[in-house]
HTML snippet that shows the backbone in 3Dmol.js (N, CA, C, O; Angstrom):
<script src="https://3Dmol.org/build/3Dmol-min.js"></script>
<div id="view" style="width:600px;height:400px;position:relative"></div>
<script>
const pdb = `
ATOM      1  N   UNK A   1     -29.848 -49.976  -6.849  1.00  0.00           N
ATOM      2  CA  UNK A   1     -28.918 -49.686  -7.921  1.00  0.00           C
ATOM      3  C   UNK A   1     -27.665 -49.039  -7.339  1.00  0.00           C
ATOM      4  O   UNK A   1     -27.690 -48.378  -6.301  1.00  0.00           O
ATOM      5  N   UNK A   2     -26.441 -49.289  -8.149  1.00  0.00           N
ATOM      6  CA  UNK A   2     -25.192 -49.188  -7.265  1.00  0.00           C
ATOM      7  C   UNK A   2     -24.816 -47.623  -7.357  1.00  0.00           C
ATOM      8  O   UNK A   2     -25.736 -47.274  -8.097  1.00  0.00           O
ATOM      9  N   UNK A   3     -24.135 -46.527  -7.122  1.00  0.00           N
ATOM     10  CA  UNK A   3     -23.968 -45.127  -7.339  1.00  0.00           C
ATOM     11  C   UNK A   3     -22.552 -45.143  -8.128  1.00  0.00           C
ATOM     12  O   UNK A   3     -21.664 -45.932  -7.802  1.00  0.00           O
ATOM     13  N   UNK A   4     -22.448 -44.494  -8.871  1.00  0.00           N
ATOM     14  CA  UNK A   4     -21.522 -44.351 -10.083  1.00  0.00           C
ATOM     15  C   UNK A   4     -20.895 -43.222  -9.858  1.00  0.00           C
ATOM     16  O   UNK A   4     -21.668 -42.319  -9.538  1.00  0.00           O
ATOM     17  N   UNK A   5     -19.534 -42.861  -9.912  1.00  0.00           N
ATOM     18  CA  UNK A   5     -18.469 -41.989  -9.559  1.00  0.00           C
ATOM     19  C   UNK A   5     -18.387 -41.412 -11.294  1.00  0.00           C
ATOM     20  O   UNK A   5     -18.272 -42.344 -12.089  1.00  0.00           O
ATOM     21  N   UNK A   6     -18.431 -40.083 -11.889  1.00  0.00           N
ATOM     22  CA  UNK A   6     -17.901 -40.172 -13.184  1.00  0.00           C
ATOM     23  C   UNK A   6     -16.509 -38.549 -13.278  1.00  0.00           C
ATOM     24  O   UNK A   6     -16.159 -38.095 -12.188  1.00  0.00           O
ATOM     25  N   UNK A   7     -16.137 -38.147 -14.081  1.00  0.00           N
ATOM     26  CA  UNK A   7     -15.663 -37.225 -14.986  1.00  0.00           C
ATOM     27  C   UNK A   7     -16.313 -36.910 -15.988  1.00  0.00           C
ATOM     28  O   UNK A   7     -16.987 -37.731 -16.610  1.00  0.00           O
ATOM     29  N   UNK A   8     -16.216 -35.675 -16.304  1.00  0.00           N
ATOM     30  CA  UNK A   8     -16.681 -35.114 -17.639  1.00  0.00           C
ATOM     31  C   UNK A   8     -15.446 -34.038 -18.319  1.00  0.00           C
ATOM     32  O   UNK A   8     -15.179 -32.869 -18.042  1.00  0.00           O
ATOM     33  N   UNK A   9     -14.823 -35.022 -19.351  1.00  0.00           N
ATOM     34  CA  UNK A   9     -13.928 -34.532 -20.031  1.00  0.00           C
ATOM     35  C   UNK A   9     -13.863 -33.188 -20.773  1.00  0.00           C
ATOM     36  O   UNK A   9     -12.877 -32.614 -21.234  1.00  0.00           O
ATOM     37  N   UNK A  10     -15.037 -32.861 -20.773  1.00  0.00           N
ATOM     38  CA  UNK A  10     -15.454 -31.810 -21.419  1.00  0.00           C
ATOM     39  C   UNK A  10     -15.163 -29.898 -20.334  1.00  0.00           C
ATOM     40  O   UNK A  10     -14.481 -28.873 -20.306  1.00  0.00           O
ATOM     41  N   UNK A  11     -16.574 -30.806 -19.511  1.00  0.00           N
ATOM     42  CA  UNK A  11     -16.693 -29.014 -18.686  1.00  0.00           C
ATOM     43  C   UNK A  11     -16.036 -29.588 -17.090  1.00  0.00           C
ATOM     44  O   UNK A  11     -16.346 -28.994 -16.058  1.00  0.00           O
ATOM     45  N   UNK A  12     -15.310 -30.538 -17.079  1.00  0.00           N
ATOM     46  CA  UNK A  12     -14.759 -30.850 -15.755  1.00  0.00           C
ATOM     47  C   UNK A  12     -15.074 -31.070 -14.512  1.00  0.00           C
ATOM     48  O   UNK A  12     -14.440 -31.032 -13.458  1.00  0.00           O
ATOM     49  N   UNK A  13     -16.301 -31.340 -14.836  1.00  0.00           N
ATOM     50  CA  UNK A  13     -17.525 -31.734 -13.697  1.00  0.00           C
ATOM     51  C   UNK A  13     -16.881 -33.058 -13.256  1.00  0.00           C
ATOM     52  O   UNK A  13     -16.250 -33.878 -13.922  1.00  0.00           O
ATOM     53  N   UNK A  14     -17.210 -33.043 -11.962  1.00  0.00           N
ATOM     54  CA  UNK A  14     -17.511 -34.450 -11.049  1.00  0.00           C
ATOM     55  C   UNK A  14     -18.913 -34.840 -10.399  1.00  0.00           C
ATOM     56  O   UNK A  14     -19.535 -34.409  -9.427  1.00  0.00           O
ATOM     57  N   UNK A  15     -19.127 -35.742 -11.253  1.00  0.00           N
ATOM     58  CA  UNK A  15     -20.612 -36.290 -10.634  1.00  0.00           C
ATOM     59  C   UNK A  15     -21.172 -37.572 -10.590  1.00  0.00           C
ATOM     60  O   UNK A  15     -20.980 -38.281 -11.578  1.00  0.00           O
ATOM     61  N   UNK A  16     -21.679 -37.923  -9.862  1.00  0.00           N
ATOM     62  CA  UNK A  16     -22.553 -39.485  -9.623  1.00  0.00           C
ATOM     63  C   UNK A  16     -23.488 -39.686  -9.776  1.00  0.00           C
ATOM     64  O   UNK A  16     -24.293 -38.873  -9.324  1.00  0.00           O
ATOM     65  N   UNK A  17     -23.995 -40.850 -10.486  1.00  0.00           N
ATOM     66  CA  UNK A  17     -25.202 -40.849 -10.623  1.00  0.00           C
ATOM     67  C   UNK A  17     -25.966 -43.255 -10.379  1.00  0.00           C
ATOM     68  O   UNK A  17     -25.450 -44.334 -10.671  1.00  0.00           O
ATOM     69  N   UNK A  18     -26.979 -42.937  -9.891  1.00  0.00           N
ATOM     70  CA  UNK A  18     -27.271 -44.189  -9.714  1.00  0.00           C
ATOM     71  C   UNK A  18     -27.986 -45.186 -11.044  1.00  0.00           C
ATOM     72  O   UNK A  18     -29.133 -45.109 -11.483  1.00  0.00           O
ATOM     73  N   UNK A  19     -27.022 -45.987 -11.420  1.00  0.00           N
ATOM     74  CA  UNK A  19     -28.171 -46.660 -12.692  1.00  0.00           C
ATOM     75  C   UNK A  19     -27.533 -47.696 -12.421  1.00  0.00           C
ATOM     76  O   UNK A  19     -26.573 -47.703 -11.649  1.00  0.00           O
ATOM     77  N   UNK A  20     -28.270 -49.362 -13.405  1.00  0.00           N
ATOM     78  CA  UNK A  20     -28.000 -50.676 -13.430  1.00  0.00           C
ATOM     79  C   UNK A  20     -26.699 -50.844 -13.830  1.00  0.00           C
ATOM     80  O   UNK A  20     -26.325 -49.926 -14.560  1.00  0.00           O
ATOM     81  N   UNK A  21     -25.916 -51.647 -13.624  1.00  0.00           N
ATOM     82  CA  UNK A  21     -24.650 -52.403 -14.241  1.00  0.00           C
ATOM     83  C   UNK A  21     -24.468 -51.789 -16.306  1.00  0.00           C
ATOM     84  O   UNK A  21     -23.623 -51.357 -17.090  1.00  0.00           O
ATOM     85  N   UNK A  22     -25.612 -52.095 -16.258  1.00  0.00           N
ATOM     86  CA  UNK A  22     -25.549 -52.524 -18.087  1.00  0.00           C
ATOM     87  C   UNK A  22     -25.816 -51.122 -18.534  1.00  0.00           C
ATOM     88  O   UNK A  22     -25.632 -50.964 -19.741  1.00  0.00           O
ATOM     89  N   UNK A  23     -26.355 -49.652 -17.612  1.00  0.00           N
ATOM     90  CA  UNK A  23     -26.736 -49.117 -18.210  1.00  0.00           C
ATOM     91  C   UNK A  23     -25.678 -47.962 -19.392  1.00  0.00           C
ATOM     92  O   UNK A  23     -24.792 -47.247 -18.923  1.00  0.00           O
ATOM     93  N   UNK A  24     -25.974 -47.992 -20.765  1.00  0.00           N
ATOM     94  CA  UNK A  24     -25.733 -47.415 -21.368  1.00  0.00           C
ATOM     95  C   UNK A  24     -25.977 -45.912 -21.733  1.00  0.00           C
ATOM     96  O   UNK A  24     -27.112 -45.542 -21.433  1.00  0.00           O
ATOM     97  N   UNK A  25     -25.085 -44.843 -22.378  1.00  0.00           N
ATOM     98  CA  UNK A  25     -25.488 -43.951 -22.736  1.00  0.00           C
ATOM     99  C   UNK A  25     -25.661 -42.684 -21.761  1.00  0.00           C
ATOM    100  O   UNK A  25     -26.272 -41.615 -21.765  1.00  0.00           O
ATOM    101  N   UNK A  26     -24.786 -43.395 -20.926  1.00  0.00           N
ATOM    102  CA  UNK A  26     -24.361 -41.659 -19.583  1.00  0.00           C
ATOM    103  C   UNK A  26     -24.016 -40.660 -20.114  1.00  0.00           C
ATOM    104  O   UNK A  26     -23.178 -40.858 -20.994  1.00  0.00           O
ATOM    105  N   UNK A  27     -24.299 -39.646 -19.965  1.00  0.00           N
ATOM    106  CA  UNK A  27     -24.244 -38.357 -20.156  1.00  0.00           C
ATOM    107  C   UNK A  27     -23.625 -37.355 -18.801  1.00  0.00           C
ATOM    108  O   UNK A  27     -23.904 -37.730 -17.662  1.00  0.00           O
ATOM    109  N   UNK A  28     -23.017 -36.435 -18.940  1.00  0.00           N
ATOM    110  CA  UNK A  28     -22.517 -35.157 -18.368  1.00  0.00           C
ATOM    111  C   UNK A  28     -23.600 -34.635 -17.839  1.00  0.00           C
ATOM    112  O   UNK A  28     -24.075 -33.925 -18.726  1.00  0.00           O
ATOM    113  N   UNK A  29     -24.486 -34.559 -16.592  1.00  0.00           N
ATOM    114  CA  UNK A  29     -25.415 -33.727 -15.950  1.00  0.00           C
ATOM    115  C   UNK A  29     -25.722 -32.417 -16.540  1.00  0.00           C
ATOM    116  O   UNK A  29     -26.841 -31.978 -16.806  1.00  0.00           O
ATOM    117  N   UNK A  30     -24.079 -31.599 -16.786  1.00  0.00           N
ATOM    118  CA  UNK A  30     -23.823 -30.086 -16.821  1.00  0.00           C
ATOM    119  C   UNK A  30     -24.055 -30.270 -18.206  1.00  0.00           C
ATOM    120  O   UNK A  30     -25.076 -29.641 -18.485  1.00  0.00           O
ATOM    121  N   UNK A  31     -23.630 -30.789 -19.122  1.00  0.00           N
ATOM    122  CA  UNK A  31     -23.053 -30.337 -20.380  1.00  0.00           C
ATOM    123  C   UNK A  31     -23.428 -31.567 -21.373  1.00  0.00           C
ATOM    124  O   UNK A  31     -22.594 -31.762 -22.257  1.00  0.00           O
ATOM    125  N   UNK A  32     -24.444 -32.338 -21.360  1.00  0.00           N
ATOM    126  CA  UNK A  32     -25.040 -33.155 -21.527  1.00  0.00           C
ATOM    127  C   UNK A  32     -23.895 -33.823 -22.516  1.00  0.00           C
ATOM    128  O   UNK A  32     -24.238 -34.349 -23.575  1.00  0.00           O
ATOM    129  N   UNK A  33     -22.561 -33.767 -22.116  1.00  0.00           N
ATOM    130  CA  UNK A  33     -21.546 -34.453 -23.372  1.00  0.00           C
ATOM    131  C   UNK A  33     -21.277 -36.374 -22.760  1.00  0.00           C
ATOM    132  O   UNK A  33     -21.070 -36.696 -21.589  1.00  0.00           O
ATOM    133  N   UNK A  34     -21.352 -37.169 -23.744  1.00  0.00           N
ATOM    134  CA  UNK A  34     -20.861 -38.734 -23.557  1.00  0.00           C
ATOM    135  C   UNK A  34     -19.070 -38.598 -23.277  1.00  0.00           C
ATOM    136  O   UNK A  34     -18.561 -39.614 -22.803  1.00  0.00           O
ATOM    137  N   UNK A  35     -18.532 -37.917 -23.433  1.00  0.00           N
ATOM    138  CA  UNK A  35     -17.067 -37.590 -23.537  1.00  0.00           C
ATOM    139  C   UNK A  35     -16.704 -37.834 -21.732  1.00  0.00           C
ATOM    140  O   UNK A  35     -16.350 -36.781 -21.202  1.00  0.00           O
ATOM    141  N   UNK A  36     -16.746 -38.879 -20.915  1.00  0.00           N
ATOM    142  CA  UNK A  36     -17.369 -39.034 -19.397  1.00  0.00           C
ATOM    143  C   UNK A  36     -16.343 -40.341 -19.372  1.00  0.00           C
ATOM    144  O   UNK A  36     -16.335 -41.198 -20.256  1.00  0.00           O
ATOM    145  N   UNK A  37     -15.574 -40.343 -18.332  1.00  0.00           N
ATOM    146  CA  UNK A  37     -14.764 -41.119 -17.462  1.00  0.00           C
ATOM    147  C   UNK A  37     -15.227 -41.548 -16.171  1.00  0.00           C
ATOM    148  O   UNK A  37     -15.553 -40.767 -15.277  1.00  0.00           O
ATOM    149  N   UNK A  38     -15.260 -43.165 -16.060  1.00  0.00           N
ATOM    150  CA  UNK A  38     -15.971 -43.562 -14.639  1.00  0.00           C
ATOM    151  C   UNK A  38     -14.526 -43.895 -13.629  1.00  0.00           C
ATOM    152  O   UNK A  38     -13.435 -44.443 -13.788  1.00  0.00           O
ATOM    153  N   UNK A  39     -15.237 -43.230 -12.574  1.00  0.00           N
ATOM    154  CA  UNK A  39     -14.029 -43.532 -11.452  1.00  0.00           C
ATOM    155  C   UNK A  39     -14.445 -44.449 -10.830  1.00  0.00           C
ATOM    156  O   UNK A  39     -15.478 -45.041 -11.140  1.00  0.00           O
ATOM    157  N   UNK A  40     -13.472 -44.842  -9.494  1.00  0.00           N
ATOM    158  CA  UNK A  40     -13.617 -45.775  -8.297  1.00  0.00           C
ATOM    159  C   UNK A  40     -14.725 -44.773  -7.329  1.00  0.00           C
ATOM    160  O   UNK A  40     -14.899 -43.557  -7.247  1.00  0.00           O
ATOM    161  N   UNK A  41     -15.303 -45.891  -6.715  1.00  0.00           N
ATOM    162  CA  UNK A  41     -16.500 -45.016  -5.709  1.00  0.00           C
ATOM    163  C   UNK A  41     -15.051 -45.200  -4.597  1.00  0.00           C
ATOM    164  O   UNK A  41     -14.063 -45.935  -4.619  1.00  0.00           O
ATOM    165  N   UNK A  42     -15.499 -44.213  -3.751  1.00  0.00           N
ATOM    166  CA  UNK A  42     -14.971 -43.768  -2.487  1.00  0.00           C
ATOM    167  C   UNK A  42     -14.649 -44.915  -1.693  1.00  0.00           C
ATOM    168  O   UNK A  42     -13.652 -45.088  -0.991  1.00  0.00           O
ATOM    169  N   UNK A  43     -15.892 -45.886  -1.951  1.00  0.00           N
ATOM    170  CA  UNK A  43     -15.529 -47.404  -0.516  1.00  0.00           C
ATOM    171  C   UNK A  43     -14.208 -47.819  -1.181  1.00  0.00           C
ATOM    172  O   UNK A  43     -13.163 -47.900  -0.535  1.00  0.00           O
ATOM    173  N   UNK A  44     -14.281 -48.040  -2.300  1.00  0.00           N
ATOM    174  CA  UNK A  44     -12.620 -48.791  -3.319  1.00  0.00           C
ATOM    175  C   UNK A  44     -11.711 -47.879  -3.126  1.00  0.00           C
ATOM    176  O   UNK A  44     -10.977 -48.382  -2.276  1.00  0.00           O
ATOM    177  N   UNK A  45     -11.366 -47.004  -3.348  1.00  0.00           N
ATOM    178  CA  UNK A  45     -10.294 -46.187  -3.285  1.00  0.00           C
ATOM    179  C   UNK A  45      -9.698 -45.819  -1.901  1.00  0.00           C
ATOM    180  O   UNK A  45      -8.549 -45.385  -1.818  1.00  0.00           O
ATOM    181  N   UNK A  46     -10.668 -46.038  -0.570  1.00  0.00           N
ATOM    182  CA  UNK A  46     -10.238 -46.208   0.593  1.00  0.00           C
ATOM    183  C   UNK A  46      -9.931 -47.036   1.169  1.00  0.00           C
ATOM    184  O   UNK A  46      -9.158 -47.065   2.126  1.00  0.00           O
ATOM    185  N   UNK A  47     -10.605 -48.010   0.575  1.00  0.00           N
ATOM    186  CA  UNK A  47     -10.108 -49.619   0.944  1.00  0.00           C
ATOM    187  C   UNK A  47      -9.369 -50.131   0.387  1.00  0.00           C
ATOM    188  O   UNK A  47      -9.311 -51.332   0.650  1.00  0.00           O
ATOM    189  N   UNK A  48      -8.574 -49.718  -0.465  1.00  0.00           N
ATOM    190  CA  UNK A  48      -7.406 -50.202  -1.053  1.00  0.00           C
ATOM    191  C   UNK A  48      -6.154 -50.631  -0.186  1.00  0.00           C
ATOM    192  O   UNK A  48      -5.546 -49.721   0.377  1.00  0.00           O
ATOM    193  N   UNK A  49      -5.770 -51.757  -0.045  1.00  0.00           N
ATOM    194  CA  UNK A  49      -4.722 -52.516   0.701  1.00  0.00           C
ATOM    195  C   UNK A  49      -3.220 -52.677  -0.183  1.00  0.00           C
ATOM    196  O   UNK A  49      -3.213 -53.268  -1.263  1.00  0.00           O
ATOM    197  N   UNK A  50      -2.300 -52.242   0.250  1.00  0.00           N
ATOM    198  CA  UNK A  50      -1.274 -52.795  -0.202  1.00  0.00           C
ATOM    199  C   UNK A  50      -0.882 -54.286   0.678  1.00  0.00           C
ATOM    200  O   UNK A  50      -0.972 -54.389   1.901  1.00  0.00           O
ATOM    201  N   UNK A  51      -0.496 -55.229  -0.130  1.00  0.00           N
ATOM    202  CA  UNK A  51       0.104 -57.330   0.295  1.00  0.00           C
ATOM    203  C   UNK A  51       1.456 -57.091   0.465  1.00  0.00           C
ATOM    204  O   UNK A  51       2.024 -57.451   1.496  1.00  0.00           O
ATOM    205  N   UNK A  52       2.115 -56.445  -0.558  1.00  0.00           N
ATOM    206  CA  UNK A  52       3.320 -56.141  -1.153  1.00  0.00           C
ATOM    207  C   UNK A  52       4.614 -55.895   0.074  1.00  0.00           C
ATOM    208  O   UNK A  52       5.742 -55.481  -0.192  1.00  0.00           O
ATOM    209  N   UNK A  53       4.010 -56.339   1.709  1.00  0.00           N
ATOM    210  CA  UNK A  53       4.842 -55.691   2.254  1.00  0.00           C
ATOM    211  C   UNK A  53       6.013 -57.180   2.995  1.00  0.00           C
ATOM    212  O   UNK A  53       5.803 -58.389   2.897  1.00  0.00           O
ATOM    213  N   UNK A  54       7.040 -56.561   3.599  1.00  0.00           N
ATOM    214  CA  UNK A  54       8.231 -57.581   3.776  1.00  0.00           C
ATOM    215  C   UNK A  54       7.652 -58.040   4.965  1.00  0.00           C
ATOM    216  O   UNK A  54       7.924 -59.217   5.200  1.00  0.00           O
ATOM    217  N   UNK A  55       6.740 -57.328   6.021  1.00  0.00           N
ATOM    218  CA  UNK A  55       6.969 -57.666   7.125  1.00  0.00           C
ATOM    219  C   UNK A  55       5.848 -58.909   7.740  1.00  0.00           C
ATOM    220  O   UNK A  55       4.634 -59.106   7.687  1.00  0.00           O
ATOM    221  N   UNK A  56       6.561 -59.311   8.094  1.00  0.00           N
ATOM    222  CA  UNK A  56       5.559 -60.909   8.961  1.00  0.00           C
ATOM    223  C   UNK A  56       3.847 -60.409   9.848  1.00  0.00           C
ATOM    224  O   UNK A  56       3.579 -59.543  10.681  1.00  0.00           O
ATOM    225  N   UNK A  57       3.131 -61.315   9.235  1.00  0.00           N
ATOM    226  CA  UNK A  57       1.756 -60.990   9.872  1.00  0.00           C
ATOM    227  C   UNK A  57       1.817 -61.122  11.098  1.00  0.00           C
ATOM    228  O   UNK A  57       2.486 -62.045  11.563  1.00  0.00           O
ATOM    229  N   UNK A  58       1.136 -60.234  11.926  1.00  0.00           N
ATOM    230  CA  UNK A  58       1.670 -60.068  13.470  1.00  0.00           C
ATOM    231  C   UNK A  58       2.321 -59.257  13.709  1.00  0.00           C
ATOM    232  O   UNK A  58       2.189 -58.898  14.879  1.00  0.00           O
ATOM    233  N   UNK A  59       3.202 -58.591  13.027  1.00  0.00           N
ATOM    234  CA  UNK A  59       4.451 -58.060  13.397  1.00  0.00           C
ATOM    235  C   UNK A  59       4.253 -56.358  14.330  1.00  0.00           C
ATOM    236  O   UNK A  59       4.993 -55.785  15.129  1.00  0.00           O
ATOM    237  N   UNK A  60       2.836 -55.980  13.711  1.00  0.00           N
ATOM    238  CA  UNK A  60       2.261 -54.988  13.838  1.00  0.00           C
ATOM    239  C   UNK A  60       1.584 -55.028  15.634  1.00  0.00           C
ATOM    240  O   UNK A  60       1.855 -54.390  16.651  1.00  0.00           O
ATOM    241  N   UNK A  61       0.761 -55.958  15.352  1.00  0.00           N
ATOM    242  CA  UNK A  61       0.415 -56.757  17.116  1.00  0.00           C
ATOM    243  C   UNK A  61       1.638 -56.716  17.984  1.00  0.00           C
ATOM    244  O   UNK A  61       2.019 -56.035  18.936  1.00  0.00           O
ATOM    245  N   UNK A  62       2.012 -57.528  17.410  1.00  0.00           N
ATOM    246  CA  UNK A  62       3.162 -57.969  18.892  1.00  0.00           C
ATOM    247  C   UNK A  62       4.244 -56.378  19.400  1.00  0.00           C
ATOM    248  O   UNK A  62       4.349 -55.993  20.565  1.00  0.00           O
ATOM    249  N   UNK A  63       4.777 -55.844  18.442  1.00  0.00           N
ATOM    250  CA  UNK A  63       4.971 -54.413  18.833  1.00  0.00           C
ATOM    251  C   UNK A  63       3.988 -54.055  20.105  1.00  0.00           C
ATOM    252  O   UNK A  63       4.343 -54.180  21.277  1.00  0.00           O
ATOM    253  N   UNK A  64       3.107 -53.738  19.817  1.00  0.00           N
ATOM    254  CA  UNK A  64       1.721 -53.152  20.213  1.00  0.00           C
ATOM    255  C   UNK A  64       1.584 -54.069  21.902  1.00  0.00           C
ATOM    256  O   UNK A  64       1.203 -53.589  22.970  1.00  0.00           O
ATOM    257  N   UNK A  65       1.979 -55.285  21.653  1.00  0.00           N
ATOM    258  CA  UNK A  65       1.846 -55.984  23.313  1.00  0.00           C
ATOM    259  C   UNK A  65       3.137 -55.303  23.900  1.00  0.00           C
ATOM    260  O   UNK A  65       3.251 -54.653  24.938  1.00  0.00           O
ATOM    261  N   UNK A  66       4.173 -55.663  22.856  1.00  0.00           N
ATOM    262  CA  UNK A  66       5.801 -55.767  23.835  1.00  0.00           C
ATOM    263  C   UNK A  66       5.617 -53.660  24.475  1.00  0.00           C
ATOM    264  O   UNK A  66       5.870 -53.282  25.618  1.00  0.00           O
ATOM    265  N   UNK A  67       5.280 -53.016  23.658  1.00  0.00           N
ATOM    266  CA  UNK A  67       4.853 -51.470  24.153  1.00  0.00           C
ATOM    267  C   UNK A  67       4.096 -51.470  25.582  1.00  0.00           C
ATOM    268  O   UNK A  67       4.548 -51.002  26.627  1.00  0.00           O
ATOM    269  N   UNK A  68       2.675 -52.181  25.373  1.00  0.00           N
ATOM    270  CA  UNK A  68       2.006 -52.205  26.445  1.00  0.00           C
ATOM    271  C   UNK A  68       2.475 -52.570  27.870  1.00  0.00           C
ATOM    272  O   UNK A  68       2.309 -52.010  28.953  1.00  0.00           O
ATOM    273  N   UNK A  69       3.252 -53.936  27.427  1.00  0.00           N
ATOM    274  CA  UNK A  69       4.262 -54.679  28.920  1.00  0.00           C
ATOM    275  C   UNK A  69       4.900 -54.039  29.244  1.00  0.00           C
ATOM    276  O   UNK A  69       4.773 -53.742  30.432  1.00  0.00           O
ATOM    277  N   UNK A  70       5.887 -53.452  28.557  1.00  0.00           N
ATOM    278  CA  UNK A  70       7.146 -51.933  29.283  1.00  0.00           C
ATOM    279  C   UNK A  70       6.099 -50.781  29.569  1.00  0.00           C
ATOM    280  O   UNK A  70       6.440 -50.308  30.653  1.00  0.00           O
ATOM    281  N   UNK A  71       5.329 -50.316  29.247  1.00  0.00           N
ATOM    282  CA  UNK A  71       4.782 -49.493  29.768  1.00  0.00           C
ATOM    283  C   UNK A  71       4.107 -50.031  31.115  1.00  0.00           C
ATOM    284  O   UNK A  71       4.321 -49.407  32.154  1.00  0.00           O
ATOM    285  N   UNK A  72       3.300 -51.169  31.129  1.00  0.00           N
ATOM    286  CA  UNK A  72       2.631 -51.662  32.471  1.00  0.00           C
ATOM    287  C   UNK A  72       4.021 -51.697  33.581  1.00  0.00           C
ATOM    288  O   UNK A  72       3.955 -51.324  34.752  1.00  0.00           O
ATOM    289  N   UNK A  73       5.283 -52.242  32.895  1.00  0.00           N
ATOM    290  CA  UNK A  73       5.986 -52.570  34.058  1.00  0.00           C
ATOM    291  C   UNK A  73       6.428 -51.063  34.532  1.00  0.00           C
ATOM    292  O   UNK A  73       6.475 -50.891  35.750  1.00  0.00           O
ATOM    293  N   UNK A  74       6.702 -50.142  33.824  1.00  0.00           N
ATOM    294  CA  UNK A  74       7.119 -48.720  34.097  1.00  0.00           C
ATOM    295  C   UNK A  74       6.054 -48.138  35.419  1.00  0.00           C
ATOM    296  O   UNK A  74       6.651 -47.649  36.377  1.00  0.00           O
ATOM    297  N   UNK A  75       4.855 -48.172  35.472  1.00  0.00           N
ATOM    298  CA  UNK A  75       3.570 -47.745  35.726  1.00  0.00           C
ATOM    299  C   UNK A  75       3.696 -48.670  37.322  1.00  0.00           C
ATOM    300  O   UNK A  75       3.529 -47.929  38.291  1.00  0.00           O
ATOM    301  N   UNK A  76       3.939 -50.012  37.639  1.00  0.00           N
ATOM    302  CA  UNK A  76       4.163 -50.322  38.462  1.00  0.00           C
ATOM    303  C   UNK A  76       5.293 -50.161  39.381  1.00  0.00           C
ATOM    304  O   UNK A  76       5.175 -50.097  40.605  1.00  0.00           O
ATOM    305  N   UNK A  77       6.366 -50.099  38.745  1.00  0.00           N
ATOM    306  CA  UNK A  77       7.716 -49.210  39.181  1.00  0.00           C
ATOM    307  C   UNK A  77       7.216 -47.935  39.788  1.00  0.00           C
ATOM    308  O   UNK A  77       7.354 -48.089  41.002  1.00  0.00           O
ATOM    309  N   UNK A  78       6.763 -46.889  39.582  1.00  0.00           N
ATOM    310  CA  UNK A  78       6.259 -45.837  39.933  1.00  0.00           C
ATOM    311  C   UNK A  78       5.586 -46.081  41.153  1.00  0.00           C
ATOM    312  O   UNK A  78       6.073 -45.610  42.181  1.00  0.00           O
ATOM    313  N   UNK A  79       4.702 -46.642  41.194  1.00  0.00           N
ATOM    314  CA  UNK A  79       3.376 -47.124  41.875  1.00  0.00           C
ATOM    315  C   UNK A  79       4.184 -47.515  43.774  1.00  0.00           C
ATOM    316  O   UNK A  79       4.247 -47.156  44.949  1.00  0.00           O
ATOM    317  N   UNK A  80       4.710 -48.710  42.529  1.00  0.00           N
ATOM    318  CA  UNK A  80       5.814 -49.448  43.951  1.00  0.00           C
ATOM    319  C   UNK A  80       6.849 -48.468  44.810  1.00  0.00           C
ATOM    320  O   UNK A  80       7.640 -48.968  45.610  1.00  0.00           O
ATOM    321  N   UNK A  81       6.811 -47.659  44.681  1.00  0.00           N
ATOM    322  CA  UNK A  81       8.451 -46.525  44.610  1.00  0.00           C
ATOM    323  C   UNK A  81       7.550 -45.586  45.461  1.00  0.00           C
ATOM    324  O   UNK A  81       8.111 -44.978  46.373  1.00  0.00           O
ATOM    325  N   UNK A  82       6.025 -45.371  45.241  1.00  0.00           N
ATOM    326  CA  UNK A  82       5.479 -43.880  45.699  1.00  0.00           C
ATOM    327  C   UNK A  82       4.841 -43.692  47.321  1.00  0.00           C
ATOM    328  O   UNK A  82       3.888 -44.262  47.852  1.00  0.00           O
ATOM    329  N   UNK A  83       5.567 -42.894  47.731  1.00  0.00           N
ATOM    330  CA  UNK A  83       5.700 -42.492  48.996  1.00  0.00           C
ATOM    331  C   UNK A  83       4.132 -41.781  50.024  1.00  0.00           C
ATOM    332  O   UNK A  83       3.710 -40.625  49.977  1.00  0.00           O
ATOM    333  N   UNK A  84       3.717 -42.659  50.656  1.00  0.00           N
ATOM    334  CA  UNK A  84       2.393 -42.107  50.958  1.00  0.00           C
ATOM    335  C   UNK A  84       2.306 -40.909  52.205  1.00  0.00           C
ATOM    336  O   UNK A  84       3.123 -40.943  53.126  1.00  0.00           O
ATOM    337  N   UNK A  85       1.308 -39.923  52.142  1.00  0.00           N
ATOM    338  CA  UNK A  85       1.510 -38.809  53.435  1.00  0.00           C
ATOM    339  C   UNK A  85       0.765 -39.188  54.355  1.00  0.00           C
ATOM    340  O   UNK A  85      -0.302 -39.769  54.156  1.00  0.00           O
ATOM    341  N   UNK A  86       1.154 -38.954  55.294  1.00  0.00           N
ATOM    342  CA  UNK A  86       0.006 -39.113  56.590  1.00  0.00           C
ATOM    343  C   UNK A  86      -1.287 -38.094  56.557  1.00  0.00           C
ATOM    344  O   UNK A  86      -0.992 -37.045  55.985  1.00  0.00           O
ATOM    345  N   UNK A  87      -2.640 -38.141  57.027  1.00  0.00           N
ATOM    346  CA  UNK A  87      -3.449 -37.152  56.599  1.00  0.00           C
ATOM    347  C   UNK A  87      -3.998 -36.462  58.207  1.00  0.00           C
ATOM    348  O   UNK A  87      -4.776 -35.508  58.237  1.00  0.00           O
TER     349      UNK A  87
END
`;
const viewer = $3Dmol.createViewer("view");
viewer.addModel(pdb, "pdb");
viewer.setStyle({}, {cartoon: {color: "spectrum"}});
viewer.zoomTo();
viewer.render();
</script>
């Protein structure tokens, strides 16, 4: 059975409770009032995606390579440049 996110309009409780799809007749844990608002469970409300955006799929990736390449080439510059001691 799925876990249920609620409100209680009444004494301002937040609480969950597990019952079927269909089940009727929830009640307030605290304050045994029906006066009860169901929320989003936690997985929905975190997983919520905004589509809505301008920028091209990928756009996020390829940043993320072109960063990595200037940094690799920086890292070899260094490398190439560094002066070894005799021991």
């Amino acid at each position: 059975m799925p876990l249920y996110a609620y409100d209680c309009l009444e004494c301002k409780e937040l609480f969950t409770i597990r019952h079927s799809y269909k089940a009727e007749g929830v009640k307030c844990i605290k304050c045994k009032s029906e006066n009860i608002k169901k929320n989003l469970s936690d997985v929905l409300q975190r997983s919520k995606k905004c589509y809505n955006t301008k920028e091209a799929t990928g756009n996020k990736v390829h940043e993320a390579i072109k960063e990595g390449k200037e940094e690799l080439t920086t890292y070899k510059k260094e490398r190439k440049n560094r002066v070894y001691k005799e021991k």
